[in-house]
C-alpha positions as a printed NumPy array, in Angstrom:
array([[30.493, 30.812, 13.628],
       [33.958, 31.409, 12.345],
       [33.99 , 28.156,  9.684],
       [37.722, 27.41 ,  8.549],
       [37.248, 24.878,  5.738],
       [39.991, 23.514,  3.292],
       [42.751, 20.213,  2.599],
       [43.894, 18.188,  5.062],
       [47.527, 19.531,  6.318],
       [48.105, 22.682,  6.16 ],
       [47.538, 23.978,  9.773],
       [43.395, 24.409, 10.117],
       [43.706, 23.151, 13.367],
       [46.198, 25.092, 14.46 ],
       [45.013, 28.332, 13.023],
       [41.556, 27.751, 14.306],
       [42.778, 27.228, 17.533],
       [44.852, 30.667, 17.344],
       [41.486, 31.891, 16.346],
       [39.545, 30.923, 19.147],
       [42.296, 31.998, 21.686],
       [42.689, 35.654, 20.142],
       [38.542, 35.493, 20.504],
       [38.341, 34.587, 23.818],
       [41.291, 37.091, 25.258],
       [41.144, 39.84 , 23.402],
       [37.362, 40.385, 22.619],
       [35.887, 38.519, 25.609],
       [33.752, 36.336, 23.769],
       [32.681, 32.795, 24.525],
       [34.154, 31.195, 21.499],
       [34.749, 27.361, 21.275],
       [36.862, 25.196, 19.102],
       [34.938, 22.204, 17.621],
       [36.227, 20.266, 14.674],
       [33.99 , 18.297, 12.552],
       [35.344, 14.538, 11.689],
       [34.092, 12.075,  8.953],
       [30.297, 12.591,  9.072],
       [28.284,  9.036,  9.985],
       [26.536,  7.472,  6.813],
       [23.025,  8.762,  8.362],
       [24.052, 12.458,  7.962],
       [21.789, 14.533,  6.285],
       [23.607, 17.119,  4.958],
       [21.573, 19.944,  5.355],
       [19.212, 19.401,  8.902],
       [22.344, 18.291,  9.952],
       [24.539, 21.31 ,  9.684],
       [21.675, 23.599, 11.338],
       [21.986, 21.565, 14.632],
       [25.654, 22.273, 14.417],
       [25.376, 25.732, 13.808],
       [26.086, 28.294, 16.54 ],
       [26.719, 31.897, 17.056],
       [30.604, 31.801, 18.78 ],
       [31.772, 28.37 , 17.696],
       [35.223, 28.218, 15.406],
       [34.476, 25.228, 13.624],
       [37.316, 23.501, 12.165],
       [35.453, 22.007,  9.115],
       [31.712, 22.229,  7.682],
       [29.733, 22.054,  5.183],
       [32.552, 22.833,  2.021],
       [33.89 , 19.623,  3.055],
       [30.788, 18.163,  1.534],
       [31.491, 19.551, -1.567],
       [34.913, 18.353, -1.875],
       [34.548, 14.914, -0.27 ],
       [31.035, 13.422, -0.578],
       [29.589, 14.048, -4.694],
       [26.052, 15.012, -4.641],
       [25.673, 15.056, -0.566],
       [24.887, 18.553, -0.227],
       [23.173, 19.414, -3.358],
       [22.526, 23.382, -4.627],
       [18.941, 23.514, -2.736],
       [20.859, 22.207,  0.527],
       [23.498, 24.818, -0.42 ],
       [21.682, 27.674, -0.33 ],
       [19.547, 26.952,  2.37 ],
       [23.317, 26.301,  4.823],
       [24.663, 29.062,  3.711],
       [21.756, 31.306,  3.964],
       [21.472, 30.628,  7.401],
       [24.819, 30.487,  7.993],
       [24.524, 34.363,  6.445],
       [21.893, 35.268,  9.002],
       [23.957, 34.298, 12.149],
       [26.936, 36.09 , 11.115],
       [29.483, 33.488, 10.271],
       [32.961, 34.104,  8.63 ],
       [34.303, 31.426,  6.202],
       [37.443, 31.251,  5.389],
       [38.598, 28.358,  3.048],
       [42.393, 27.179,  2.772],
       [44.037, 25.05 ,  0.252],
       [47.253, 24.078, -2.093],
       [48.014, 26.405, -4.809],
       [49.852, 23.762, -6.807],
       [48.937, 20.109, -6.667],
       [52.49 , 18.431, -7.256],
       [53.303, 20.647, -4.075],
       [50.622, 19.161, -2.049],
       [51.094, 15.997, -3.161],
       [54.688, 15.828, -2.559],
       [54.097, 17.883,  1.271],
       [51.813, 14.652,  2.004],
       [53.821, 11.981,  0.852],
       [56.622, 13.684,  2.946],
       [54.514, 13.311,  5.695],
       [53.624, 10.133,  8.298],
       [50.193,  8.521,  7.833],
       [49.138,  9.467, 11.458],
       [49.654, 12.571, 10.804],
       [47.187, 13.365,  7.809],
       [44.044, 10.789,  9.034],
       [44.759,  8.165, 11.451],
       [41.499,  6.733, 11.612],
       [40.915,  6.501,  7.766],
       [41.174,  2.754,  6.416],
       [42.683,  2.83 ,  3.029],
       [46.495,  2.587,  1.241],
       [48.096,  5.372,  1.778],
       [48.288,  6.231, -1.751],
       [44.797,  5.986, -2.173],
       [44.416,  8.554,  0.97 ],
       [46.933, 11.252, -1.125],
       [44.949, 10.916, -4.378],
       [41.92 , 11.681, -2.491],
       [43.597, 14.628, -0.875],
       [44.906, 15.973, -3.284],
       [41.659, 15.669, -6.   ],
       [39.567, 17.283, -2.52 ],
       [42.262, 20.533, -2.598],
       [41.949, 20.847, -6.159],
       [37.677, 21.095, -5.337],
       [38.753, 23.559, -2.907],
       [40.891, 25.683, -4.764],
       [38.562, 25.809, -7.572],
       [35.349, 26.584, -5.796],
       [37.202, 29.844, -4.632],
       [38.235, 30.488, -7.915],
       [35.272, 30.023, -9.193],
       [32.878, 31.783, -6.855],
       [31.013, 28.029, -6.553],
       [30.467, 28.729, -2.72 ],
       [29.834, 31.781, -0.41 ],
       [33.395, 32.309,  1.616],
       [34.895, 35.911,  3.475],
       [38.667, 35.125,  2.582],
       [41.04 , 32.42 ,  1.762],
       [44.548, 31.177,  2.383],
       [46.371, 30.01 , -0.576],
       [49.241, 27.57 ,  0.604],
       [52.723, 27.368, -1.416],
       [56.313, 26.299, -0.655],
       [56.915, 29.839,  0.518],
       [54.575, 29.917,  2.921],
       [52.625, 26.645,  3.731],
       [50.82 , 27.752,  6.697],
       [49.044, 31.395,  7.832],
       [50.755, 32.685, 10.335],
       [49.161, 34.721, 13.724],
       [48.777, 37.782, 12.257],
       [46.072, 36.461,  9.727],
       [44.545, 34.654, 12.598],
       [44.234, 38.3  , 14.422],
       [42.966, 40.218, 11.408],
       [40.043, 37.918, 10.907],
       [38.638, 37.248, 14.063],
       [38.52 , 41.097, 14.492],
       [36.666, 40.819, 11.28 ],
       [34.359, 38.326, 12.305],
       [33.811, 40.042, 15.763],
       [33.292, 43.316, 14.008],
       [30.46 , 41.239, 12.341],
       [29.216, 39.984, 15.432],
       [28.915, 43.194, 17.289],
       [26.893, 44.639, 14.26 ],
       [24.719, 42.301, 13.999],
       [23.996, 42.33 , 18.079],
       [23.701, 46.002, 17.491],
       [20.925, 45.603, 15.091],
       [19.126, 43.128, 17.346],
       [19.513, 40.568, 14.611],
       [21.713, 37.748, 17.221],
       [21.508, 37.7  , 20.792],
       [24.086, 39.399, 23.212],
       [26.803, 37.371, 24.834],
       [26.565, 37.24 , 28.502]])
């Protein structure tokens, strides 16, 4: 799986889309895009995830999105056990946030409600705060080495989005992965 995690708008979609295109042309590989909404109050956030979990899937979202968004969901024993297996198929996280907060914040306000979450039901204001707090648990759990990622994207007025090249240079990373791994016998071949 190549997992792109981070805050609301600034371009996961569209980069993981980019991602699963350069995949599929260039290296021949079945990837699919799948993007993980709000997770249902039954989730369990750790048999869960494993169900989701598959070998060529760029999944917009995953389990970091616990971590910023839902306290005490996926606890450190649930942790280790995702990202362990996440590990042993290969996957390639990559986390993006805001580097400042007042920059964030103001990019949000800036923008319409339908285009951050339509389907959320709360003031708008409420929505930003919660944003904004979630980037800052993003930002620091790269900084802080909380959670197991490959690279990051650090967002700023200069550049607010990654731009194709990024999206290039880490799928070939992540298929670089992939073919290593198949090499070893450790995942299966594509067909």
């Amino acid at each position: 799986m190549f997992i792109i995690e981070g805050s609301d708008n600034l371009g996961k979609s569209t980069f993981a889309k980019k991602v699963t295109k350069h995949v599929q042309e260039y290296h021949h590989s079945p990837a699919f895009y799948t993007h993980m909404t709000r997770p249902p109050e039954c989730f369990n956030f750790c048999s869960d995830y494993m169900d989701m979990m598959s070998y060529f899937g760029v999944q917009d979202r995953f389990h970091l999105g616990a971590l910023a968004y839902h306290k005490n969901a996926l606890t450190p024993e649930k942790q280790v056990i995702v990202e362990g297996e996440l590990l042993r198929r290969g996957s390639y996280i990559f986390v993006m946030f805001a580097e400042c907060d007042r920059w964030y914040r103001d990019q949000l306000e800036e923008s319409k409600r339908d285009q951050v979450i339509p389907n959320l039901k709360m003031p708008y204001e409420e929505l930003i705060d919660m944003l904004v707090s979630a980037n800052t648990r993003f930002r620091e759990m790269v900084c802080r080495h909380e959670v197991y990622f490959d690279d990051y994207f650090m967002a700023n007025k200069d550049q607010p989005y990654p731009n194709d090249t990024d999206a290039i240079l880490l799928s070939q990373r992540w298929m670089n992965r992939i073919i290593e791994l198949q090499k070893g016998g450790l995942i299966p071949w594509r067909k």
